[in-house]
C-alpha positions as CSV (number, residue, x, y, z in Angstrom):
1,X,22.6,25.8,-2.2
2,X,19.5,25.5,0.8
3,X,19.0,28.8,2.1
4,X,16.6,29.7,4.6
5,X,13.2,27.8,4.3
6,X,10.3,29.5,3.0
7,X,6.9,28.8,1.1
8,X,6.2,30.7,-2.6
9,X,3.0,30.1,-3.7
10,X,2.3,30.7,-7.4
11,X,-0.3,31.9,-9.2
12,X,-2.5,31.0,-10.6
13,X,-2.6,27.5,-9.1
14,X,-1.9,24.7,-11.2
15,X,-4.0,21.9,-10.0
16,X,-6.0,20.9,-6.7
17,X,-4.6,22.9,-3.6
18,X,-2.5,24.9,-6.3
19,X,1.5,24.6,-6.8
20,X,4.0,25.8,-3.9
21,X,7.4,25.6,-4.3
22,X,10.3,25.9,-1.4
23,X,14.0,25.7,-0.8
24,X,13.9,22.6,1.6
25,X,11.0,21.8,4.1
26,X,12.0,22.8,7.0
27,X,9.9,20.2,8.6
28,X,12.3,17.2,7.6
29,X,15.1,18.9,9.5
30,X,14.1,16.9,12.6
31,X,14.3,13.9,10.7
32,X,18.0,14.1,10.1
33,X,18.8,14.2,14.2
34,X,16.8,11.1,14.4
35,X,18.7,9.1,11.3
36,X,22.3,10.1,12.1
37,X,22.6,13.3,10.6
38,X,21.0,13.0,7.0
39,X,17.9,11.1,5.8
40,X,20.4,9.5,3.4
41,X,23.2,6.9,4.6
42,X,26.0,6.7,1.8
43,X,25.4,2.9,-0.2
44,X,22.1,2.5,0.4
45,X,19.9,3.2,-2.7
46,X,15.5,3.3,-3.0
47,X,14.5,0.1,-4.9
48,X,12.5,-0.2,-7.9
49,X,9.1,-2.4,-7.0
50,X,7.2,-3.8,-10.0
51,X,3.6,-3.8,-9.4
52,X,2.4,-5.0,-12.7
53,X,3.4,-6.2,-15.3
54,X,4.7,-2.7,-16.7
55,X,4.4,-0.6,-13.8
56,X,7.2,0.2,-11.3
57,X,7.3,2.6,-7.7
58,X,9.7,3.1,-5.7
59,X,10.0,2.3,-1.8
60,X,11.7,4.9,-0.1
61,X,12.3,5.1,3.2
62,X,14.4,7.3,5.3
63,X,17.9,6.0,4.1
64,X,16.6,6.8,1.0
65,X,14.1,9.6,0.9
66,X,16.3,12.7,0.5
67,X,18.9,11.3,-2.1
68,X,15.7,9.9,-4.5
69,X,14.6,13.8,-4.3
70,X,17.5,15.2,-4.5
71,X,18.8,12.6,-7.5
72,X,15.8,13.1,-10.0
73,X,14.2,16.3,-11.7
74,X,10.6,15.1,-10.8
75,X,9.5,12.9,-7.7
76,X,5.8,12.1,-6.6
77,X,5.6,10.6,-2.9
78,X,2.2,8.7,-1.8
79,X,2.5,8.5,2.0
80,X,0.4,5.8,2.2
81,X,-0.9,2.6,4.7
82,X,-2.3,-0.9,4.5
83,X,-5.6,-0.5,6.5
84,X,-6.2,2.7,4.7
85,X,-8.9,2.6,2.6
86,X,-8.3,5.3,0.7
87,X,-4.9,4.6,0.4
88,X,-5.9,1.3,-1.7
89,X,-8.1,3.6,-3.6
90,X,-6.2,5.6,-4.8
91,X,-2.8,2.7,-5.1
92,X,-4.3,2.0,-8.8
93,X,-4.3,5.4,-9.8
94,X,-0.7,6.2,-8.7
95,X,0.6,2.9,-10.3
96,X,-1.4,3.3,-13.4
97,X,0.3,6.8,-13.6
98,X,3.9,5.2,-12.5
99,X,3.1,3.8,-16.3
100,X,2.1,6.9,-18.7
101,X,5.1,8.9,-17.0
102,X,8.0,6.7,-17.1
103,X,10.8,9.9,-16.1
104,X,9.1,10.6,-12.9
105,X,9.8,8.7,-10.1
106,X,6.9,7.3,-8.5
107,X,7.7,6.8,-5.1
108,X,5.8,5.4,-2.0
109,X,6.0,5.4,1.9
110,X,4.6,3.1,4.1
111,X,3.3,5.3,7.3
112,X,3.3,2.3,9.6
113,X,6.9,1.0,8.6
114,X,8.0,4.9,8.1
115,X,6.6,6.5,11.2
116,X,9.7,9.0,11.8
117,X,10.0,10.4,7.9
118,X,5.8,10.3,8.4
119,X,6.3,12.0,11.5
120,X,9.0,14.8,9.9
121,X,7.2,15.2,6.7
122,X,4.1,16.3,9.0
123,X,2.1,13.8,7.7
124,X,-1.6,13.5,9.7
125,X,-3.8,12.3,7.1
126,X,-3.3,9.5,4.1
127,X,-2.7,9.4,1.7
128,X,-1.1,12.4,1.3
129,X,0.5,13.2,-1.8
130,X,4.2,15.3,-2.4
131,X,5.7,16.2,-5.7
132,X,9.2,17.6,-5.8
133,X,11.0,19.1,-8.5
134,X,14.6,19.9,-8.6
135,X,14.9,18.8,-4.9
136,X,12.3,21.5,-3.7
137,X,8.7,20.4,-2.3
138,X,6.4,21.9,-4.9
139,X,2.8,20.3,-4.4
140,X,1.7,18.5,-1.3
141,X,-2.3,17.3,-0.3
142,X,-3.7,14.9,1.6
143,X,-6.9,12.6,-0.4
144,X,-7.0,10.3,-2.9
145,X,-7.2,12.0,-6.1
146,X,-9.5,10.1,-8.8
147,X,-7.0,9.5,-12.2
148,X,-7.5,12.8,-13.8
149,X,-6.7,15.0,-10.8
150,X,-3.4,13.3,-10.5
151,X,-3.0,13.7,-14.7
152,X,-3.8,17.5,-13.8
153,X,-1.1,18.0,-10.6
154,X,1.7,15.7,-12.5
155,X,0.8,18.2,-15.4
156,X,1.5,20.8,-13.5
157,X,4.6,20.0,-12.2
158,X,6.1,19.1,-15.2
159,X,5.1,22.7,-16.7
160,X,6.4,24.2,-13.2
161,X,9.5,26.5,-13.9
162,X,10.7,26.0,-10.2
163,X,13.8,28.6,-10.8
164,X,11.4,31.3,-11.8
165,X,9.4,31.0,-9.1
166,X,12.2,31.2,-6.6
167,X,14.2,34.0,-8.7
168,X,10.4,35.7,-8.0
169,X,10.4,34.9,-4.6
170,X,13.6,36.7,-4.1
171,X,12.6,39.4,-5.4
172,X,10.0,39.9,-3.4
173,X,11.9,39.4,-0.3
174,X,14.2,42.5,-1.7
């Protein structure tokens, strides 16, 4: 199924820093040395976090990082830390969102407590935020993003026909 890595970018872009879309990024491979062999070990399983009343993200971590991708059509990651300012910015926003688009997972990482997946994701600012769809890396830009910039990217990602893009990407390659 995971061929060789490679970036598409498609056009026109779909939100801020446009919409990419990849087999696997080949920057979590050195991740899976440093966890056993795979980011996820079998039986353990990313937990749900309520943090309102209505609202719900999920932890991942590097147990649990790949299978959450892998496992649902749609998955935002905020890479995210406590003393960051703009990380508690912009924590509203994503939960708020985590609310008006209950199939997506909304998941979070903690930078301090998940320094390797940081480190493998090549995270160097936060928050930085990822979108996958169907287990490819599709969007991915450091900032906060005020509420409707996130409305537009989640947008777009929803919209995104991933296999045409890749079936395009082929092509070109042929």
């Amino acid at each position: 199924m995971i061929g060789t890595p490679r970036h598409v970018r498609l056009s026109p872009p779909a939100g801020p820093g446009g919409i990419t879309a990849e087999r696997r990024p080949p920057h979590f491979a050195p991740l899976r040395s440093q966890v056993g062999g795979a980011f996820f070990v079998h039986g353990n399983v990313a937990r749900r976090v309520a943090v309102g009343t209505d609202m719900a993200t999920t932890e991942l971590n590097a147990a649990t990082f790949e299978q959450t991708i892998v496992d649902n059509d749609i998955v935002l990651v905020d890479f995210w830390a406590s003393w960051c300012g703009p990380c508690r910015q912009f924590a509203p926003v994503y939960d708020a969102a985590s609310e008006t688009y209950p199939d997506i997972v909304f998941g979070k990482v903690d930078t301090e407590a998940e320094q390797a997946l940081a480190g493998a994701a090549r995270i160097t600012s936060i928050p930085t935020l990822m979108a996958f769809k169907k287990g490819h890396l599709v969007f991915s830009q450091p900032g906060a993003l005020p509420k409707e910039a996130l409305a537009q990217v989640i947008d777009a990602v929803v919209e995104l026909d991933v296999d045409a893009a890749l079936a395009a990407a082929e092509q070109q390659d042929a």
